[in-house]
N, C-alpha and C positions, 0 to 999 in steps of 0.2 A: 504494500500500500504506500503513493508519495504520499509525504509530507510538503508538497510542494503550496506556495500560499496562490490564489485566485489569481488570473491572469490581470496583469496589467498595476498589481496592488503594492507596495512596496514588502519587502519581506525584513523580517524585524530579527529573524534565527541569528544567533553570534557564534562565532567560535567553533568547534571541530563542527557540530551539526550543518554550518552554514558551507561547510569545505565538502563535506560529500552531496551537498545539493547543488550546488553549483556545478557547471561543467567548463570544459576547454572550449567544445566546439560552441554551449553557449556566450562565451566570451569572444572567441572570432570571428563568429559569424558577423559581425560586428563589421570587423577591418576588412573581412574576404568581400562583401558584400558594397563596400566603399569603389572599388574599383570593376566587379562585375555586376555592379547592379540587382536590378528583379532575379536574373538568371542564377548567380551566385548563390542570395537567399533563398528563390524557391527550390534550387537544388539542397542545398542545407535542409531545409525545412521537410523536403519528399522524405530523405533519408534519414532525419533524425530517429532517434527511438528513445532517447533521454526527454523528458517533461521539460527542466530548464532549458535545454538545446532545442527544443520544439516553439516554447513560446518568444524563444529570442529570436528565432528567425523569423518567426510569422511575424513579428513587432519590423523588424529590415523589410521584410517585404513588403506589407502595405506599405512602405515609406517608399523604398524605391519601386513598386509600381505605382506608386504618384506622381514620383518624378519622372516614370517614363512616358504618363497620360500627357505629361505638362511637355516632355519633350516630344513625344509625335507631336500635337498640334501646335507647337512652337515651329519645326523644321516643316511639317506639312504647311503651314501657312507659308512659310517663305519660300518652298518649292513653289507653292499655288502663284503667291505674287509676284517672281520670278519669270512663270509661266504666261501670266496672262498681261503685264506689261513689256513683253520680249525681251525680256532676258536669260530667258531659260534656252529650252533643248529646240522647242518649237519655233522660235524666234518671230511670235506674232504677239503683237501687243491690243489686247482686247481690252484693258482698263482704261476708261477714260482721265482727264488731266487733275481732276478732283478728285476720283478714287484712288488713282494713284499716290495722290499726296496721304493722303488721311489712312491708307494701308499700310503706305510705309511707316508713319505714325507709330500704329496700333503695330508692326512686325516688331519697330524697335523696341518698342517696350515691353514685349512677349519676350525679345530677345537678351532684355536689360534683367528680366525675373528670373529666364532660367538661367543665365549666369550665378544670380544669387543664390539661387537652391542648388544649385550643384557645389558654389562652395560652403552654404551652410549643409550640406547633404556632409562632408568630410567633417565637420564638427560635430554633428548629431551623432555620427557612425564615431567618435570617441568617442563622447558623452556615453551615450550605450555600452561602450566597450567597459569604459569604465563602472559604471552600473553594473552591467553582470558581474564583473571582479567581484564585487562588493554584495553580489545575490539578488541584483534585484533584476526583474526584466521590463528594462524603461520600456514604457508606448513612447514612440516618437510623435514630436508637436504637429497638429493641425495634424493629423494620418486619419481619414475613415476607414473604418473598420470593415475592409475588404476580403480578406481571406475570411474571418468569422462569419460574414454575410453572407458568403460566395462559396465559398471552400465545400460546407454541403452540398449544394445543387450542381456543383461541376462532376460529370459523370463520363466518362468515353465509353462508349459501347465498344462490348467487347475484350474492356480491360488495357493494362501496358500491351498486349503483345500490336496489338492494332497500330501504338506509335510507333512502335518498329517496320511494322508491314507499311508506314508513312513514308518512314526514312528510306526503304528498299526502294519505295519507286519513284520519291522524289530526288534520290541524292544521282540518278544517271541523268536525269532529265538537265539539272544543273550542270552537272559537271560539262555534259554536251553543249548543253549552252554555252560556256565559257571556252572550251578548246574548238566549237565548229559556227558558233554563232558570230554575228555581226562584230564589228570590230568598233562602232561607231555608235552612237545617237543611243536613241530611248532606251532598246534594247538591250545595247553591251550595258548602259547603267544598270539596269534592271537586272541581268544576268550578275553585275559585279554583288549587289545586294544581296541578290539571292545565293550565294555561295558565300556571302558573310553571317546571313544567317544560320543558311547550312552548318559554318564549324561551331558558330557561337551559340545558338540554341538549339539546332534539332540534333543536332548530333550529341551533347552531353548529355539532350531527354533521351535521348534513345538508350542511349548506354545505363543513368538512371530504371528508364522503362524496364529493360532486363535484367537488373538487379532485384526491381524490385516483384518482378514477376518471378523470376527464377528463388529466389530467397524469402519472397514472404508472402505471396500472394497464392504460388501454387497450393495446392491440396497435400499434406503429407501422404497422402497415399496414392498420387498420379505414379505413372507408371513410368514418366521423363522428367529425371531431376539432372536440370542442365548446369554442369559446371560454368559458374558465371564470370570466374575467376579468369577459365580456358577465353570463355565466348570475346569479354574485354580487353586482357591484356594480352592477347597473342597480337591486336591491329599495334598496338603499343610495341612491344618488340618489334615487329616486320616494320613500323613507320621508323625508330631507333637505327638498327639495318639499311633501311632506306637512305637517310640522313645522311651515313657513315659512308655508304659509296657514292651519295650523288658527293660531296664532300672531297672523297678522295681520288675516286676514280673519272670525272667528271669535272666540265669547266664551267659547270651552272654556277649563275651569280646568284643563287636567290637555295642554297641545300635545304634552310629548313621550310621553305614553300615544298619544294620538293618531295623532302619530309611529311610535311604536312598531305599532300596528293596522295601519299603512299598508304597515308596512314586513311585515309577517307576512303581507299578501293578498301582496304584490309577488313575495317573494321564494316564496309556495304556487303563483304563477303560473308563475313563473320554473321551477320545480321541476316542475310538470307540465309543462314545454314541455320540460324535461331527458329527464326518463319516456319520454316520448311519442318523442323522437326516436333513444333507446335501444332503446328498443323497434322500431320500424319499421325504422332502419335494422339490428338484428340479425336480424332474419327476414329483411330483405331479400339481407342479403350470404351 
């Protein structure tokens, strides 16, 4: 049974008590979460299993998914305004001479806030850090209460293994796009995006996804207990491998891109061998 106090409430325990409630990862998550964001903490937060480590991350992530609501529609307006008095990609300028003045207005100073929150975002993410040390798991200021709101009614059908079957068939389509597609204009933008998302989000969900389907989600008496160990860190080794001969043997400027390539087929492999064995052995049992 925790002794853990209500979310969100200061905790008052001193002395050895307050050393085994507290955690590391609830302490980190803090600093990890300073520099990757939403993704950082909502990965902390999937994989927690400690109560303090659980409410500290969920407290980082409402906070930086606000800051990343405030950054789409910060960068999205200035694409839009960009776009529509040509200066973007399309180079036609649809705002007229007064919208134009009064957008640029309202972009700067969209522009002026999220400056501010991103460097009061590095203050808060101490502040926090420091709190947890100390046992308590700060709520971050102005944060609606998004994951407690949200977090139940978020459901995927089908479970993790479906964000994998995501990643299997969206990581060729990207990749294709960037080695065979356009070299220019809307597209190659869109294609460079979409392969920064690729390493930055779908691909640590996906790795998450199979942890936590292979380790805590499955049924202890399925009849395929997938070493998850094997599934993840073998793309790790062979991208390490990779690294080491485009490095050596090779006059690429760019080894850990390279690197990084090597390790996005490994681990598209890996994840279709995940698929595939999911699949066969759930029909089969």
């Amino acid at each position: 049974m925790s002794s853990q106090q209500p979310h969100g409430s200061p905790s008052t325990t001193e002395g050895p008590r307050l050393l085994e409630e507290r955690s590391i990862g609830g302490i980190l998550v803090h600093l990890v979460a300073i520099p990757t964001g939403a993704i950082g903490a909502g990965l902390v937060y999937l994989v927690s299993t400690n109560e303090f480590t659980e409410r500290n991350a969920r407290n980082a992530l409402e906070w930086h998914l606000t800051v990343l609501a405030l950054t789409v529609v910060t960068f999205g307006s200035l694409f839009t305004y960009a776009e529509f008095t040509g200066q973007g990609v399309t180079d036609v300028a649809v705002f007229p001479s007064p919208l134009t003045t009064v957008a640029g207005v309202l972009i700067a100073a969209l522009l002026s806030v999220w400056m501010v929150v991103t460097f009061w975002t590095v203050i808060v993410g101490f502040i926090a850090m420091g709190k947890a040390t100390f046992g308590t798991a700060w709520r971050y200021p102005l944060t609606p209460p998004l994951v407690d709101r949200f977090a139940p009614r978020v459901s995927v059908p089908g479970g993790w293994p479906l964000l994998i079957v995501v990643y299997t068939v969206f990581t060729p389509l990207v990749i294709g796009a960037v080695f065979f597609g356009p070299r220019d204009g809307a597209m190659f933008l869109a294609s460079g995006l979409a392969v920064i998302g690729l390493i930055v989000v779908l691909t640590p969900f996906a790795g998450i996804g199979m942890y936590l389907h292979g380790e805590r989600t499955r049924p202890a008496d399925a009849a395929w207990h997938p070493s998850v160990v094997v599934y993840i860190g073998a793309p790790i080794v062979v991208a390490v491998v990779g690294y080491a001969l485009s490095a050596t043997f090779t006059d690429s400027i760019n080894p850990a891109g390279d690197g990084m390539y090597v390790f996005l087929a490994a681990f598209w492999v890996s994840s279709l061998v995940y698929v595939v064995r999911w699949l066969t052995t759930s029909r089969s049992s």
